[in-house]
C-alpha positions, 0 to 999 in steps of 0.5 A: 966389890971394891979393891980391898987392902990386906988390913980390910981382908984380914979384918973380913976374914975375922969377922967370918971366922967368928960367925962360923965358930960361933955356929960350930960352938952351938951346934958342931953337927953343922953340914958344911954346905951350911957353913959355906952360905953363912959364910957367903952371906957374912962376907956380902953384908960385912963387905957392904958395910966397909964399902959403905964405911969407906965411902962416907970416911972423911978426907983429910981436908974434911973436920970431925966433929966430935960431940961435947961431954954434954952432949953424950 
């Protein structure tokens, strides 16, 4: 796992939080040995996809290219 800045934990904590609320909002019986492994699986695969996301984001001397109008 990377070195995370306090942005990137706030928005990982976010998006766990959401998970288990949406669970809790379906099904509030929901042991909390359960919450704990969704919890644990939501934090590896948003961490994997912000790692990923970090690694291909461009520098600064690299160009974005955005499409055309007509090309959406």
């Amino acid at each position: 796992m990377t070195n995370y800045s306090q942005w990137d934990i706030k928005q990982l904590l976010d998006i766990i939080s959401k998970g288990l609320n949406s669970v809790l909002m379906t099904k509030p019986d929901t042991p909390p040995e359960q919450l704990k492994a969704l919890a644990d699986a939501l934090l590896e695969i948003y961490s994997d996809i912000l790692d990923t996301m970090k690694n291909q984001s461009p520098t600064k001397s690299q160009e974005l290219n955005f499409p055309e109008d007509e090309e959406l």
